[in-house]
C-alpha positions as CSV (number, residue, x, y, z in Angstrom):
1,X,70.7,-55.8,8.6
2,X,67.5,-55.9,6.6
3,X,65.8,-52.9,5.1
4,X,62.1,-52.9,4.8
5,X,60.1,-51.7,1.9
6,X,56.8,-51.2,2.3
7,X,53.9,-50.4,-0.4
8,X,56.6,-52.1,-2.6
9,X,54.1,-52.2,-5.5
10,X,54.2,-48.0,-5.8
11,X,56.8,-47.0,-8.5
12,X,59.0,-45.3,-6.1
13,X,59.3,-48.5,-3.9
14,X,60.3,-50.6,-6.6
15,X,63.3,-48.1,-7.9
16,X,64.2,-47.8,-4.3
17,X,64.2,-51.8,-4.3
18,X,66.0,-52.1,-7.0
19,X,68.4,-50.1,-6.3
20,X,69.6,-51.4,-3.0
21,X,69.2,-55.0,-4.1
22,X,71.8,-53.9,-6.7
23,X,74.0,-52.4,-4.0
24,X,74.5,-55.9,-2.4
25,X,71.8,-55.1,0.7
26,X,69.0,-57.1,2.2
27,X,66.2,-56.3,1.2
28,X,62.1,-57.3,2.0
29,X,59.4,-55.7,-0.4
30,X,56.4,-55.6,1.7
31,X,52.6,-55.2,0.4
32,X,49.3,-56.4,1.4
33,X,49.1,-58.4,-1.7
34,X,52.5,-60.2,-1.5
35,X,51.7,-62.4,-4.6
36,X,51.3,-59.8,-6.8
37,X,54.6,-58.3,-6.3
38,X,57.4,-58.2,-8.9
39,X,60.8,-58.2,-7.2
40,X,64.4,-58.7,-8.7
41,X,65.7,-62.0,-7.7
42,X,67.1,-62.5,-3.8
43,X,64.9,-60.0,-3.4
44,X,62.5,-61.4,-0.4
45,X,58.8,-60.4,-0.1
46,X,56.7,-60.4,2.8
47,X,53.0,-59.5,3.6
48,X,52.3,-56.2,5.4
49,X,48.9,-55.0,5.9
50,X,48.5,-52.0,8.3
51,X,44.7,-53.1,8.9
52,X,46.5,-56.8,10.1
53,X,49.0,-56.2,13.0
54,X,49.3,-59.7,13.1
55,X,51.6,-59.3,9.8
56,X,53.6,-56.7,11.3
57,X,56.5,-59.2,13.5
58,X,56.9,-61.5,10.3
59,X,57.6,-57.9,8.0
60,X,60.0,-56.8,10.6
61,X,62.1,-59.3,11.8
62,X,65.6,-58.5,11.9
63,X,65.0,-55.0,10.2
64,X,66.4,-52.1,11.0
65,X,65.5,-49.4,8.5
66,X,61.7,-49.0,7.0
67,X,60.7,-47.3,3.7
68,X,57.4,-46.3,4.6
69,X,54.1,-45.3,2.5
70,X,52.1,-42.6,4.2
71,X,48.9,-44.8,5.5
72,X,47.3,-43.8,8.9
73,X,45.4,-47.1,9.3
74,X,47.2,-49.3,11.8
75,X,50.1,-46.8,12.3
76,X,49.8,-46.9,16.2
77,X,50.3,-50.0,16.1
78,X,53.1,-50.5,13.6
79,X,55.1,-48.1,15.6
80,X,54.6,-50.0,18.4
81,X,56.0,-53.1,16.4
82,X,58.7,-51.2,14.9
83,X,60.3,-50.3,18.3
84,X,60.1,-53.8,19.6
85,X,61.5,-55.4,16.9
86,X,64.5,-53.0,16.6
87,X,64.1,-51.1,13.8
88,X,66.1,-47.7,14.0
89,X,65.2,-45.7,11.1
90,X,62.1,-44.9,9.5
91,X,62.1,-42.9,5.7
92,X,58.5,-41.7,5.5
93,X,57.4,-41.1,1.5
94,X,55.0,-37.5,3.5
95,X,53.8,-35.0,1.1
96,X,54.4,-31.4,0.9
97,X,50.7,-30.5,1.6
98,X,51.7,-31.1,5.4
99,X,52.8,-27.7,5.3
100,X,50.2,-26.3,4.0
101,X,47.6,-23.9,6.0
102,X,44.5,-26.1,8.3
103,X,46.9,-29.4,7.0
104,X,45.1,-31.3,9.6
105,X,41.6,-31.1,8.0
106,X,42.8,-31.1,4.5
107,X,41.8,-34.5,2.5
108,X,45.3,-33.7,1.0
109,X,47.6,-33.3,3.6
110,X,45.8,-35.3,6.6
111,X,46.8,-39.0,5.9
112,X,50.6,-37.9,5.8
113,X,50.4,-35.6,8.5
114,X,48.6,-38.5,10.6
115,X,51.7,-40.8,10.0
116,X,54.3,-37.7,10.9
117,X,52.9,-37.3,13.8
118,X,52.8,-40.8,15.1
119,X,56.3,-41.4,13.8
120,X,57.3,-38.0,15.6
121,X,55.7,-39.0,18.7
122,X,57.6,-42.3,18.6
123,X,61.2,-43.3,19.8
124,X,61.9,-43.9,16.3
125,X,64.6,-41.7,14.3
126,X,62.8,-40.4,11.2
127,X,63.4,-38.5,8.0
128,X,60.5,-37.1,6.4
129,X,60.4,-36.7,2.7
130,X,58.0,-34.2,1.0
131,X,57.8,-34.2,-2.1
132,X,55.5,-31.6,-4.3
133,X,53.7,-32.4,-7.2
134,X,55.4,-35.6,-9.1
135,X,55.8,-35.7,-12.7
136,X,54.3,-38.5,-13.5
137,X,51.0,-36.9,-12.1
138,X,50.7,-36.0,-15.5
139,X,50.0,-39.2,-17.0
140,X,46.1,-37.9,-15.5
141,X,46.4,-36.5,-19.2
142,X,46.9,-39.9,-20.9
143,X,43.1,-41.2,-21.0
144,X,42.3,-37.4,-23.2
145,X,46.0,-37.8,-25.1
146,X,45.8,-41.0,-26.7
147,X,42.4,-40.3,-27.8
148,X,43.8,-36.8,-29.5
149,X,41.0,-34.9,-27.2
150,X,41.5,-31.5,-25.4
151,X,42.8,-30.7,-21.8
152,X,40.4,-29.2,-20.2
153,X,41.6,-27.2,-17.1
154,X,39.8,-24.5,-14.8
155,X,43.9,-23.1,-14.0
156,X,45.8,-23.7,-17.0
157,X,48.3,-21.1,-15.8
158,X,48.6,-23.1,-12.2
159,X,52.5,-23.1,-11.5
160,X,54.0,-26.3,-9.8
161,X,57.9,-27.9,-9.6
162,X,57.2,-31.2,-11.0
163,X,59.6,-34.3,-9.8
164,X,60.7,-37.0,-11.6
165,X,59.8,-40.1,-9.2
166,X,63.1,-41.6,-10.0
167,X,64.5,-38.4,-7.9
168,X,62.6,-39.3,-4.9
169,X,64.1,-43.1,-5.3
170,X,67.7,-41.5,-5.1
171,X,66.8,-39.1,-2.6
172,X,65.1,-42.1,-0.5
173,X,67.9,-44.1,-1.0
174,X,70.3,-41.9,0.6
175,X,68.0,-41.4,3.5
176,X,68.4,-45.0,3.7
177,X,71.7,-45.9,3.3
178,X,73.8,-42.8,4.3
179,X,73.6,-40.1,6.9
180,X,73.3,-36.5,5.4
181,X,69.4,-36.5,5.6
182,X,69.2,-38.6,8.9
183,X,66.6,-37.0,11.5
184,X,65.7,-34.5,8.7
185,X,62.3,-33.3,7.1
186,X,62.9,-32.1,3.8
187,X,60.8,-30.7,0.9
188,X,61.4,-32.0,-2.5
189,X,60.7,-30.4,-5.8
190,X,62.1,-30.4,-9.6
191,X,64.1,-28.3,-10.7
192,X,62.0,-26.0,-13.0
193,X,58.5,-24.4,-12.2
194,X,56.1,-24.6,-15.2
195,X,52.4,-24.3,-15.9
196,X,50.3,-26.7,-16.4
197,X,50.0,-25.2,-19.9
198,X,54.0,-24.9,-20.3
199,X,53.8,-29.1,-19.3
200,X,51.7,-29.5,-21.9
201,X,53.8,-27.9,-24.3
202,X,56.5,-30.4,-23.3
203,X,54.5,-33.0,-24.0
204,X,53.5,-32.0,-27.5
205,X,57.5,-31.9,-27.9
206,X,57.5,-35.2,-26.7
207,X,54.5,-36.6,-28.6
208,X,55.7,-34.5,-31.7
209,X,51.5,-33.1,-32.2
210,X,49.8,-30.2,-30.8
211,X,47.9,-30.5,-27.9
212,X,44.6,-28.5,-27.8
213,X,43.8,-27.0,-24.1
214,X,40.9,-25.3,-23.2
215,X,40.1,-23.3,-20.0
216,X,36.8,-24.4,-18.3
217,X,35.2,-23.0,-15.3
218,X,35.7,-24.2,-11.7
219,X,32.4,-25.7,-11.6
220,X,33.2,-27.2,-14.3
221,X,36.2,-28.9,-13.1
222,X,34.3,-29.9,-9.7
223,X,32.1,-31.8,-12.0
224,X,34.2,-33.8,-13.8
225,X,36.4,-34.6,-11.4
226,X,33.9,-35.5,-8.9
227,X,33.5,-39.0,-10.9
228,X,36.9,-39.9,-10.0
229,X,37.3,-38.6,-6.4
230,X,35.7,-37.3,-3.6
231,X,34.5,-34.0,-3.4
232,X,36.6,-32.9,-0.3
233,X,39.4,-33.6,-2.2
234,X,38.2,-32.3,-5.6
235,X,37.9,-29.0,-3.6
236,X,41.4,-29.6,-2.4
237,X,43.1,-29.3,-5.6
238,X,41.1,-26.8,-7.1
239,X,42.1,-24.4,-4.0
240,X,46.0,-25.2,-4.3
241,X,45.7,-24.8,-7.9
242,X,44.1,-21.4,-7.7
243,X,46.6,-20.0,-5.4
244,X,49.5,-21.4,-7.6
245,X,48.4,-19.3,-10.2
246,X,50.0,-16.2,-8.5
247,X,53.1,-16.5,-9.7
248,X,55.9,-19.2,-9.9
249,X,56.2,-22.2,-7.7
250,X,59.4,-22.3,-4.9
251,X,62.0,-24.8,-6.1
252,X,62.9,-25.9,-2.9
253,X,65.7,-29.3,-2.5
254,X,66.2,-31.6,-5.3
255,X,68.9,-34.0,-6.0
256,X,71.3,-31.2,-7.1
257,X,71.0,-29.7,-3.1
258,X,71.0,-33.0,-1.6
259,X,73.0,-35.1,-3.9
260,X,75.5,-33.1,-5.7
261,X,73.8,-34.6,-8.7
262,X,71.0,-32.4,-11.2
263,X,67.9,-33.0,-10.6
264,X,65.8,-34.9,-14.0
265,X,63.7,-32.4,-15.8
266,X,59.8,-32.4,-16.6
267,X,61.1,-32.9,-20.2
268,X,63.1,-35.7,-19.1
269,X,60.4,-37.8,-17.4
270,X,58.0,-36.8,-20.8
271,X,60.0,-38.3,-23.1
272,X,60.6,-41.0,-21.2
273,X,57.3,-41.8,-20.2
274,X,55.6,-40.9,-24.0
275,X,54.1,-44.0,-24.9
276,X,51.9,-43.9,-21.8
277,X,50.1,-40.9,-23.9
278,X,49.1,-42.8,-27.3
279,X,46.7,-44.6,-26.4
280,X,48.4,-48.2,-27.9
């Protein structure tokens, strides 16, 4: 039996990878850019591009479970492939925004939602992981950090459970390999609720300086984050971080729930992860 990994480029795919190439299971990494893959050895790779259904039989043959990346283009399609080639299983990487109020016309939530719906629709058993916020959605702050400027943030005081993505790897991996989370849709924080602000603090720990924020205006924030992504989705955040301000986020399952194992901590991933924020 082969396991499928798609989007095998993303951090998460490559820990899950890794991990069940080390468990003694086959396993295909799968990406629209094959070449540029980095794969343990025995590990094979094989080209999957949602927008090219001609890829799809090659990707799945002789698969019966699928680690798949929430992209909407081609999903029809894929499902259709999937069933005719055998696979069993699908693991969708979903987001948490899917259960979030209009999810269907929010920027946020409506790719995953898209591929949830297919999948649901399908013959297909699937597990749906939602993960909140990750951690490493932090490293946003490196480009200011290793130049030693200020964060500026419209909701400083914005309460999330960060995850570390190695969490979402075990967690995956278990969806993949064992039979607790089978047929389940589960949401998946850290363990701790902090502030932006309190995140920051973690990281000056981490870095061992200070860490200057300052609070700007809304507008402000749509400005400067409208170079980077659209407004739709600029309006996005700025809504969920404005109601996240009201008090602390829900922890809901993390590897301590579904694993019997603690979860990794904010601080954890921060001092792991440090040198991303100097600038070297």
């Amino acid at each position: 039996m082969t396991l499928l990994i798609t989007g095998a480029r993303g951090k998460v795919a490559q820990a899950i990878t890794g991990r069940l190439h080390s468990a003694g299971l086959t396993v295909r990494a799968a990406s629209a850019n094959p070449a540029e893959l980095t794969v343990p050895d025995g590990v094979e790779v094989a080209e999957l591009a949602l927008d090219r259904p001609e890829t799809f039989d090659s990707a799945l043959r002789d698969v019966r479970q699928v680690f798949l990346y929430p992209e909407p283009a081609g999903i029809h399609e894929l499902v259709k492939a999937a069933e005719a080639a055998g696979v069993e299983h699908v693991v969708l990487l979903s987001s948490s925004s899917v259960l979030g109020p209009d999810a269907e016309n929010d920027p946020l939530a409506g790719h995953s939602l898209q591929v949830e719906r297919a999948l649901a629709d399908s013959d297909l058993t699937c597990t749906f992981l939602r993960p909140d916020a990750f951690a490493s959605n932090s490293l946003g702050w490196a480009y200011f950090l290793g130049r030693s400027m200020p964060i500026q943030l419209a909701y400083p005081d914005a309460h999330i459970a960060p995850i570390h993505p190695e969490d979402i790897a075990d967690i995956a991996v278990e969806a993949l390999t064992g039979t607790s989370l089978t047929g389940r849709a589960v949401t998946l924080t850290g363990p701790d609720s902090l502030t932006f602000r309190e995140q920051l603090a973690v990281l000056e720990d981490a870095l061992g300086r200070r860490i200057p924020v300052e609070h700007i205006t809304r507008a402000e924030a749509e400005r400067q984050m409208g170079h980077h992504m659209p407004a739709p989705m600029v309006a996005s955040l700025l809504d969920l971080w404005e109601a996240a301000n009201h008090g602390p986020a829900t922890i809901a399952d993390t590897t301590q729930t579904l694993l019997g194992r603690p979860a990794r901590t904010f601080r954890q991933w921060a001092h792991e992860n440090a040198a991303a924020f100097t600038g070297h």
